[in-house]
C-alpha positions as CSV (number, residue, x, y, z in Angstrom):
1,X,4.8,-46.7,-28.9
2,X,0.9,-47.1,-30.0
3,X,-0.2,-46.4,-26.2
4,X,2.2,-43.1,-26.3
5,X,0.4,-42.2,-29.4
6,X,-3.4,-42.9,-28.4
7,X,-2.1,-40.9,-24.9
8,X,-1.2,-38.1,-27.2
9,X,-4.4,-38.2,-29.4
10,X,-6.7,-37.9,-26.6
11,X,-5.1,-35.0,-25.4
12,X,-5.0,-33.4,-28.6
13,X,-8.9,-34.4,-28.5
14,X,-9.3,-32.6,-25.1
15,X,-7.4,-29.3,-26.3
16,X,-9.7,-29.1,-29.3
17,X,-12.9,-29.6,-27.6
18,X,-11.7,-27.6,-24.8
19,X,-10.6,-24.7,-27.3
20,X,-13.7,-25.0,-28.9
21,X,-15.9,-24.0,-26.2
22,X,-18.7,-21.2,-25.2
23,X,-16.0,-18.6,-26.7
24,X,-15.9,-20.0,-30.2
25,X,-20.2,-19.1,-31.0
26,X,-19.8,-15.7,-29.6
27,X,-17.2,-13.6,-30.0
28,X,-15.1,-11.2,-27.3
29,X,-16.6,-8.2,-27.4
30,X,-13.7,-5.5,-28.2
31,X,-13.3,-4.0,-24.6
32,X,-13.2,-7.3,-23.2
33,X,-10.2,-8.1,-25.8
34,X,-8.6,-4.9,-25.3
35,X,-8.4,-5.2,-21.3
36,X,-7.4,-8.8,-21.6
37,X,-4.8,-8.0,-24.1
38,X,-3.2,-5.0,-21.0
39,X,-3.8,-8.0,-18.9
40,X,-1.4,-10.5,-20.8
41,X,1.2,-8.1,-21.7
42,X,1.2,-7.5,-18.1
43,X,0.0,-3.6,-17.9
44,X,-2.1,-3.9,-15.3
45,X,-3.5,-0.3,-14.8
46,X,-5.0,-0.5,-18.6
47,X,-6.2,-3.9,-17.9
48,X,-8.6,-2.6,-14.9
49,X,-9.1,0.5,-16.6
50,X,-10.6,-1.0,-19.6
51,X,-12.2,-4.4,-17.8
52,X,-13.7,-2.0,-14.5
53,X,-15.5,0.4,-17.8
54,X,-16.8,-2.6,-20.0
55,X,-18.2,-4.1,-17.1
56,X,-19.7,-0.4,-16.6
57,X,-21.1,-0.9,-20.3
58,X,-22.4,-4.3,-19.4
59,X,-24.4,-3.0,-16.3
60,X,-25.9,-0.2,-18.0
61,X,-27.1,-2.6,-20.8
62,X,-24.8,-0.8,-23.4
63,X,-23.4,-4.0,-24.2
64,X,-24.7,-7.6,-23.5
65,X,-22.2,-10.1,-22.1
66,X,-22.5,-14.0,-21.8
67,X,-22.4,-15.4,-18.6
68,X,-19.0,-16.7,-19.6
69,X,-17.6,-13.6,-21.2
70,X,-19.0,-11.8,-17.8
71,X,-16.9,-14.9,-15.9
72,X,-14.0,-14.1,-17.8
73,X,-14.0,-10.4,-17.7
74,X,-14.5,-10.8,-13.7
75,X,-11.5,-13.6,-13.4
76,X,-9.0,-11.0,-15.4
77,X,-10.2,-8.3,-13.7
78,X,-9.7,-10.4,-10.3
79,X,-6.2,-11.0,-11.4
80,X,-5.4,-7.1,-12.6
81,X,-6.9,-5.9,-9.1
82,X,-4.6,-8.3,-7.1
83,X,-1.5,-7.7,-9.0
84,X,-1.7,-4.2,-7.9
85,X,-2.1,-5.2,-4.9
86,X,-6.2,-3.9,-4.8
87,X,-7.3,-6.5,-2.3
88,X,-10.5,-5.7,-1.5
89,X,-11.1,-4.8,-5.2
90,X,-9.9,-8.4,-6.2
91,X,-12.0,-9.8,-3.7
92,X,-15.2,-8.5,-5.1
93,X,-14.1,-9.4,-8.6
94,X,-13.9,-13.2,-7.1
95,X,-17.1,-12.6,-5.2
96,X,-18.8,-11.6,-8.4
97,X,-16.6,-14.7,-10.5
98,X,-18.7,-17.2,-8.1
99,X,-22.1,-15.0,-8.1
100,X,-21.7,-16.6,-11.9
101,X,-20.8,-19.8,-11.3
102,X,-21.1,-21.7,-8.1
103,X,-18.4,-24.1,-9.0
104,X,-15.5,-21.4,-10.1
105,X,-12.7,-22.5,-8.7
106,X,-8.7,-21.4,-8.9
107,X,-6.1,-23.9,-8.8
108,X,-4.1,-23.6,-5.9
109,X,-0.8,-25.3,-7.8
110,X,-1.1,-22.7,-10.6
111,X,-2.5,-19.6,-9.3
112,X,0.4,-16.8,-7.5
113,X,0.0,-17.2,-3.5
114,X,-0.6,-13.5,-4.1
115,X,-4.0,-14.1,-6.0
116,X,-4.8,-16.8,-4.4
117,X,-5.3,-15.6,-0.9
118,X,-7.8,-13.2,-2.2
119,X,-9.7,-15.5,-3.9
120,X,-9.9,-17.7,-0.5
121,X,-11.3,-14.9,1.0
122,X,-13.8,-14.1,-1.5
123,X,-14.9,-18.4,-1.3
124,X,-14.6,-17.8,2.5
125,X,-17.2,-15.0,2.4
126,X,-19.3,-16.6,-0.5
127,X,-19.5,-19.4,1.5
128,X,-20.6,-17.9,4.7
129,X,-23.2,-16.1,3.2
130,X,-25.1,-19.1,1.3
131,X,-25.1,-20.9,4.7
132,X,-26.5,-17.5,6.3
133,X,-30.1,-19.0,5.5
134,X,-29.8,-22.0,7.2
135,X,-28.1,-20.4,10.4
136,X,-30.5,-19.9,13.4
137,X,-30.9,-15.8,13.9
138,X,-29.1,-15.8,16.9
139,X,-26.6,-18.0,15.9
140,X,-23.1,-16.2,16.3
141,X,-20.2,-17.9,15.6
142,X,-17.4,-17.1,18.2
143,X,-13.7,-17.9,18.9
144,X,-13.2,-20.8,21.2
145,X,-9.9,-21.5,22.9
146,X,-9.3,-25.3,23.8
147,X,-8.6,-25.8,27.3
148,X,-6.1,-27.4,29.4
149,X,-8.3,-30.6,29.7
150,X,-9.3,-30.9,26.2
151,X,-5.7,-30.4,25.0
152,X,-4.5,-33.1,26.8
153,X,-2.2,-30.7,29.5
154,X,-4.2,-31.8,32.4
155,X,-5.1,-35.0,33.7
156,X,-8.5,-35.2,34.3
157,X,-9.4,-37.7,37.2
């Protein structure tokens, strides 16, 4: 019964600290809010609407962002884009979540297959392009078909 009840502390310990992060020093601007608030009560029109113009507002340095209110604002906008089912959108909304931070990742056990995949893509992409530096210049990947031999179908003497 103690051990259930330390088990149960530290996770209350985890939820505080983790409620308690970057989010509680600044506060969420009020566009931010307002298109997250579309976003969780599932309008998802409003949501980009209002995420696609305070990110407008952000570039135009009418309003400042943090790097994790810009993180957030691009994750929810991510999500919006691929619940319409605004693919390329969503992927440039992930592209821009890992621009932020190299680490952002999606869980694949929470996230909708439908979001996922375009998040994959986005990492796919990301990914190909930070190794673009360390590629040769005429290195070009190509398609290579396994052949009888190598797949076992032939016996090679």
């Amino acid at each position: 019964m103690r051990r259930l009840v330390a088990i149960m502390a530290c996770f209350w310990m985890v939820g505080l600290v983790h409620s308690t992060s970057v989010f509680a020093d600044v506060p969420l601007p009020a566009n931010i809010k307002s298109g997250v608030q579309c976003y969780e009560s599932l309008n998802y029109k409003c949501a980009v609407s209002r995420l696609s113009r305070a990110w407008s507002d952000h570039q135009a340095d009418r309003v400042p962002l943090t790097r994790a209110h810009q993180l957030l604002l691009q994750e929810r906008l991510a999500f919006a884009h691929a619940s319409l089912g605004n693919g390329a959108d969503a992927e440039k909304a992930f592209e821009r979540c890992l621009a932020l931070r190299e680490d952002y990742s999606l869980d694949r056990a929470v996230i909708s297959p439908k979001i996922y995949r375009h998040y994959a893509s986005a990492l796919e992409r990301h990914i190909l392009s930070s190794l673009g530096d360390l590629l040769p210049p005429s290195f070009e990947p190509k398609a290579v078909t396994p052949s009888y031999a190598s797949r076992g179908l032939l016996a090679l003497e």
